[in-house]
GUSE-38739 format. One line per field, with one value per residue (C-alpha): residue number from 1; chain; y, z, x. Coordinates in steps of 0.02 Angstrom, whole numbers. Layout:
N
num <- [NUM/...]
chaine <- [A/...]
py <- [Y/...]
pz <- [Z/...]
px <- [X/...]
This chain:
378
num <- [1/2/3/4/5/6/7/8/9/10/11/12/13/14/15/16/17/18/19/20/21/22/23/24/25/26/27/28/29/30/31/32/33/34/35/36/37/38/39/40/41/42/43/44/45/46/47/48/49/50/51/52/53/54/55/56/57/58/59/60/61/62/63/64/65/66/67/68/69/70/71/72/73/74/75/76/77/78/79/80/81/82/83/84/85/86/87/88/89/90/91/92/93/94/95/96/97/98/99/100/101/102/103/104/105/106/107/108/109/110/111/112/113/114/115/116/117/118/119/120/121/122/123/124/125/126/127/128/129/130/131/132/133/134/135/136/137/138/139/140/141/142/143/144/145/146/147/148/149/150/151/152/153/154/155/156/157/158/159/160/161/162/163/164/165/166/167/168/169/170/171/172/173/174/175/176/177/178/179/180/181/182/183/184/185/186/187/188/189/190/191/192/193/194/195/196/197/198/199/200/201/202/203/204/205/206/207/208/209/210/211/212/213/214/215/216/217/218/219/220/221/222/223/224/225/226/227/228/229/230/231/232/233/234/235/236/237/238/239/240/241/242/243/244/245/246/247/248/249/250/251/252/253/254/255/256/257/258/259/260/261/262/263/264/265/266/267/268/269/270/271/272/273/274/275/276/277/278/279/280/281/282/283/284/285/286/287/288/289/290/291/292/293/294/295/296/297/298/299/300/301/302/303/304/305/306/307/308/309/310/311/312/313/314/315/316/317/318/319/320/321/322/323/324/325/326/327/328/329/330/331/332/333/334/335/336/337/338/339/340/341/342/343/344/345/346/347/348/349/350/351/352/353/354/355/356/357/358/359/360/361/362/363/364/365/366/367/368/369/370/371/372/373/374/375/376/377/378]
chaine <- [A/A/A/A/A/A/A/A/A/A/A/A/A/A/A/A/A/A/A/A/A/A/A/A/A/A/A/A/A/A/A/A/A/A/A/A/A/A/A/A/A/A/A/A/A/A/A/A/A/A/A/A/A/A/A/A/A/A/A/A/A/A/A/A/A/A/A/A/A/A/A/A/A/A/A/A/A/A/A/A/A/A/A/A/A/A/A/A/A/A/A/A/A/A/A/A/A/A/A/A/A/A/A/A/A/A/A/A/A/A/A/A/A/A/A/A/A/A/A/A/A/A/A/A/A/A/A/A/A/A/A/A/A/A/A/A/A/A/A/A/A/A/A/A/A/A/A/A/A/A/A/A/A/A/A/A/A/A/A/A/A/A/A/A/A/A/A/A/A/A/A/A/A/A/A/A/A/A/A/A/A/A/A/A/A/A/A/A/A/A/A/A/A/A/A/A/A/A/A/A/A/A/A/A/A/A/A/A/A/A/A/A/A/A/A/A/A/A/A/A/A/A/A/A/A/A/A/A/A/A/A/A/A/A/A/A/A/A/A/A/A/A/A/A/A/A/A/A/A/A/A/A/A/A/A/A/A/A/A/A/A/A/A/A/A/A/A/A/A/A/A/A/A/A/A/A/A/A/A/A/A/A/A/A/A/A/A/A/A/A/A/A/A/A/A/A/A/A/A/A/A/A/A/A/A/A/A/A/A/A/A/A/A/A/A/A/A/A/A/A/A/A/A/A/A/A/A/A/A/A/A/A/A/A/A/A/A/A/A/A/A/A/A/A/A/A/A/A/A/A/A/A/A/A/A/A/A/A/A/A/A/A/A/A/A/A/A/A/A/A/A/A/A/A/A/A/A/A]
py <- [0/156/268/434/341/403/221/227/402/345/203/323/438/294/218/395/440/256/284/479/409/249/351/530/521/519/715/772/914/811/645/757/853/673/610/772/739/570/587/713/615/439/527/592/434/345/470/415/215/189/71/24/-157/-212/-408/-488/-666/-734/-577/-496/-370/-385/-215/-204/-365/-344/-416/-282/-267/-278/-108/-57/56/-68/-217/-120/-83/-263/-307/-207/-284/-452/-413/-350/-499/-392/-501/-374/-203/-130/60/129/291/389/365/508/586/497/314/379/443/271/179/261/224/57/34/112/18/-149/-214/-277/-441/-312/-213/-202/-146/1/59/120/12/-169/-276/-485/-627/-748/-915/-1083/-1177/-1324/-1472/-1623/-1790/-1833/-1677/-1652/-1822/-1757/-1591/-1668/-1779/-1658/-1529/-1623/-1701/-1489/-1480/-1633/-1554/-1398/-1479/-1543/-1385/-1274/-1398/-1339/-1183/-1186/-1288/-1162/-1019/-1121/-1178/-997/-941/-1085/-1006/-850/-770/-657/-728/-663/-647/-648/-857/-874/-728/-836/-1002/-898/-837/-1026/-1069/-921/-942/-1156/-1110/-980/-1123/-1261/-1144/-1276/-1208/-1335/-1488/-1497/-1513/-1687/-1688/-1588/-1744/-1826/-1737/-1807/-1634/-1584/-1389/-1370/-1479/-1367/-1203/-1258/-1314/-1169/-1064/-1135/-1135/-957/-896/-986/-922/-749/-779/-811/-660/-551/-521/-515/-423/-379/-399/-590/-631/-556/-683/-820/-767/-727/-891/-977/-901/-890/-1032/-957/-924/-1134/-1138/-1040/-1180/-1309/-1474/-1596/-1496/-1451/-1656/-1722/-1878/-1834/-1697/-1541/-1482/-1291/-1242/-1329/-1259/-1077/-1102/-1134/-995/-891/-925/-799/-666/-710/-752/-567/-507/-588/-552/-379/-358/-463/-339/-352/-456/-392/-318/-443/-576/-500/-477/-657/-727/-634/-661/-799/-910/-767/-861/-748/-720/-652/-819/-859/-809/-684/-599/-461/-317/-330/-200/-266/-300/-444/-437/-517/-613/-671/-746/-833/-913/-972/-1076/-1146/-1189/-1285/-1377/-1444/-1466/-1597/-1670/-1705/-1875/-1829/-1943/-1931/-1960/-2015/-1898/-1824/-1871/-1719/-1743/-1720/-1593/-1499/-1515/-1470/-1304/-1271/-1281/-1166/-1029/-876/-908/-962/-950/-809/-874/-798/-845/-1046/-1035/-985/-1105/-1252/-1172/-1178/-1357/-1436/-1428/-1498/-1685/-1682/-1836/-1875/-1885/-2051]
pz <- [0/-54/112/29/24/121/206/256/317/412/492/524/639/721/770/813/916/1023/1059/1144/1222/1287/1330/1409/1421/1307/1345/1311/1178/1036/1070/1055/888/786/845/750/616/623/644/482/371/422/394/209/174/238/157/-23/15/153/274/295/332/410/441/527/425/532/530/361/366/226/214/115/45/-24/48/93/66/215/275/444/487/438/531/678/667/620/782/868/834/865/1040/1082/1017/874/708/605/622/539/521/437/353/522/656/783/867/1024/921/856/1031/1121/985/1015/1220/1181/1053/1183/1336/1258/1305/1157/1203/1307/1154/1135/951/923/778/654/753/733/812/768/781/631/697/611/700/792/769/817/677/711/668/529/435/478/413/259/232/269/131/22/11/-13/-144/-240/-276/-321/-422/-530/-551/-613/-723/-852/-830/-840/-996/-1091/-1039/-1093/-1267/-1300/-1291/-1398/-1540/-1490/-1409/-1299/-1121/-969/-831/-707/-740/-662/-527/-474/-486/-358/-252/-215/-152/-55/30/50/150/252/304/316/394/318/147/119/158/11/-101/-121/-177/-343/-376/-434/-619/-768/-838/-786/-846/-730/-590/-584/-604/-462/-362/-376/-327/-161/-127/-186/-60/73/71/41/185/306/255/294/112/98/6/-172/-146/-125/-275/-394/-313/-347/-522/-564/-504/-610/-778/-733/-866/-997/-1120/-1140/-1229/-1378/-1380/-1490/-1400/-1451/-1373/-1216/-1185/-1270/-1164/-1194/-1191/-1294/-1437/-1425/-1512/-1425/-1292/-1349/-1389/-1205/-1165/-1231/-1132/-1024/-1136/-1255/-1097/-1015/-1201/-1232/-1043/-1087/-1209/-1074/-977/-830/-787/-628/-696/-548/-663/-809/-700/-631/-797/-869/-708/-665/-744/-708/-517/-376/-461/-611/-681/-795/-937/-973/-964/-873/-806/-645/-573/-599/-441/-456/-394/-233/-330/-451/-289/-235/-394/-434/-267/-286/-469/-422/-268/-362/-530/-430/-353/-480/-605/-768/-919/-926/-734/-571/-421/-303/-114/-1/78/-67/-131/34/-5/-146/-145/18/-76/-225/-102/-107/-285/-392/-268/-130/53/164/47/43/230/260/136/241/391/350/282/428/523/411/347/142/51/-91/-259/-310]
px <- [0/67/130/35/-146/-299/-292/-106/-117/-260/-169/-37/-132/-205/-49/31/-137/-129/55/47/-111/-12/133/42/-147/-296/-312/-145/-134/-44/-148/-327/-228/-198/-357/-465/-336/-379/-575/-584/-477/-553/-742/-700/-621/-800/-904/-856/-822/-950/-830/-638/-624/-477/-413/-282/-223/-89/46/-31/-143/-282/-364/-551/-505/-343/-176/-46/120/259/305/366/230/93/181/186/-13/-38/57/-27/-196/-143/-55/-262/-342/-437/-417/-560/-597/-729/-748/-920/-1000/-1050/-919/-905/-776/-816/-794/-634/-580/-640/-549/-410/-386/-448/-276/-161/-219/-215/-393/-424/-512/-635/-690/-884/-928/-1024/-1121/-988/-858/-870/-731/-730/-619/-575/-571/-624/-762/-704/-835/-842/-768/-974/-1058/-966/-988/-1175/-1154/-1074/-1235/-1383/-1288/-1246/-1403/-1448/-1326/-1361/-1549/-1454/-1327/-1496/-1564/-1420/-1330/-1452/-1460/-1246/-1246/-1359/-1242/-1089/-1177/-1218/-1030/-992/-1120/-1017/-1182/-1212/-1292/-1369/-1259/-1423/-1432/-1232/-1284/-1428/-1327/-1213/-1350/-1397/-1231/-1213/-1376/-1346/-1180/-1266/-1393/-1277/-1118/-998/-959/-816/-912/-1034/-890/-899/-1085/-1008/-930/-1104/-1100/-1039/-1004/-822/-833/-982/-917/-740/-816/-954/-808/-699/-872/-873/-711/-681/-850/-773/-601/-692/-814/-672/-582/-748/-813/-994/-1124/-1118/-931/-946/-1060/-950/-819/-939/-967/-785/-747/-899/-825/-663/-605/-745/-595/-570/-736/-629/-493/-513/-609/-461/-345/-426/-452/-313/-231/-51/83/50/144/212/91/-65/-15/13/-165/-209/-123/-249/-384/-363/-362/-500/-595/-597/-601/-772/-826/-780/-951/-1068/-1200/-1178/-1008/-932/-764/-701/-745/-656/-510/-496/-526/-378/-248/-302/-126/-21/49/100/265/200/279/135/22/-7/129/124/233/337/240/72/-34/-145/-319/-352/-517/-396/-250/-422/-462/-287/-284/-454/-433/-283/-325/-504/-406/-304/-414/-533/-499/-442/-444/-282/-269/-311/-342/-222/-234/-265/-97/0/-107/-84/114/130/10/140/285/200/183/261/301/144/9/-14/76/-73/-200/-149/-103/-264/-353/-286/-328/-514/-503/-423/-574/-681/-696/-652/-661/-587/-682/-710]
């Protein structure tokens, strides 16, 4: 995050503001100075965005959804957090002075685990529910029962979206929104999002089964994070057309059983771009869809296609997908073959972090699955 943002300045005065009131008093001149400072700059900034979201991922601090980069000023704030217990910090449209003044003493006394939320101050705690090995085979049963009837229902609907872009058609974004809106609304019932992945493994079709798959598991790493809203849909739907550009690859290629020439696979590389090209001229598509479909290759590193420019800053919707797409890609069976076991999965995704998939992101994607029971497909 660039030092000269509204956001870092923000987090600036905050930190400078807990520190004179940690070290003199909550009255003292300079503390009450910072914290008008603060309370002016923090109000404009909430006047034109509505809220400032702030989450704590192990010792990275995610801010409205996107992972920061290290800096001293924003470890030190991060720390800070964590030392109090507060993992998400929520700031909306309407905060007074008196919220930014409480907020304040609350960050320089170190009470954290005592803070009550407030109306534009919401405090929370990320933590992955711990269930029991018993009422999770249960919860796996009773959704994916749920899902199964789901699973019915929008296969249909899917494969008449994905024969119109075949016929190079236009289609309405409203059937994958509503495809979305059903997971979304299963999970919120269920409150195991990861669980009902198995069910997925039911269909035939593999396009609808991977895009379903990375769906969930792109609103569940979302959900943990704190995304909701419109905000999350467009993750689901990103995440549904995400691999939309394969429909203009050539059918022999996309399922042929051996290695790829060069130049099969410079036609896979493609994809992505003819993908957000083509999402480009849909009504409708979230430009988070466009922007995962056309980074979603690219790795952490920048390593892969398309190429793009060192300084190019990938969207967090598109670190998401790239993690989902390859945990379910391996774990799914392949003509060409068999599944991965989780273990080895889990390894390997490990070892790819930091350089083609996002370290916090993958940490964080294991952390959710350990508690929950995941078979593998069959």
């Amino acid at each position: 995050m660039n030092s000269t943002t509204p956001t870092s300045r923000i987090i600036r005065l905050l930190l400078s503001a807990s520190a004179g009131a940690a070290l003199y008093s909550s009255g003292h001149l300079q503390v009450v100075r910072l914290g008008n400072q603060l309370f002016e700059e923090l109000s404009a900034l909430l006047d034109t965005r509505g809220e400032l979201h702030l989450i704590v991922v192990e010792n990275d601090l995610i801010i409205d959804g996107r992972p920061q980069e290290y800096s001293l000023f924003l470890n030190r704030f991060t720390l800070m957090l964590k030392e109090r217990g507060i993992e998400s910090l929520k700031l909306l449209r309407g905060i007074t002075r008196q919220e930014v003044a409480d907020l304040i003493l609350l960050l320089s006394s170190g009470q954290g685990d005592e803070a009550a939320s407030t109306d534009h101050l919401r405090f929370g705690w990320l933590k992955v529910p711990e269930e029991s090995s018993t009422a999770t085979a249960a919860g796996v049963g009773c959704a994916a029962e749920v899902l199964k009837e789901l699973n019915r229902q929008e296969l249909d609907r899917f494969s008449e979206i994905y024969q119109a872009v075949q016929r190079r058609q236009k289609f309405k974004v409203s059937g994958i929104a509503e495809i979305v809106a059903g997971f979304v609304e299963l999970f919120r019932q269920e409150g195991m999002p990861l669980v009902v992945l198995a069910a997925l493994r039911d269909s035939d079709e593999y396009t609808f089964t991977h895009c379903a798959n990375v769906c969930i598991l792109n609103l569940a790493q979302a959900m943990a994070l704190g995304i909701e809203g419109q905000q999350l849909k467009d993750v689901g739907v990103a995440a549904m057309l995400h691999d939309i550009g394969k429909l203009f690859v050539p059918e022999e290629i996309i399922n042929k059983n051996g290695r790829l020439t060069d130049e099969e696979f410079e036609a896979i590389k493609q994809h992505p771009v003819r993908g957000a090209r083509y999402l480009m001229d849909i009504p409708g598509v979230p430009r988070m869809a466009v922007i995962a479909a056309y980074e979603h290759h690219a790795k952490f590193n920048l390593s892969g296609y398309p190429k793009l420019p060192p300084s190019w800053r990938l969207n967090l919707c598109s670190h998401l997908t790239m993690v989902s797409d390859f945990f379910d890609a391996t774990r799914t069976r392949r003509s060409y073959r068999d599944p991965i076991e989780l273990e080895r999965i889990k390894g390997m995704m490990l070892e790819m972090s930091g350089t083609e998939l996002h370290p916090v992101l993958t940490h964080n994607f294991f952390q959710i699955l350990s508690g929950l029971n995941t078979p593998s497909p069959s």
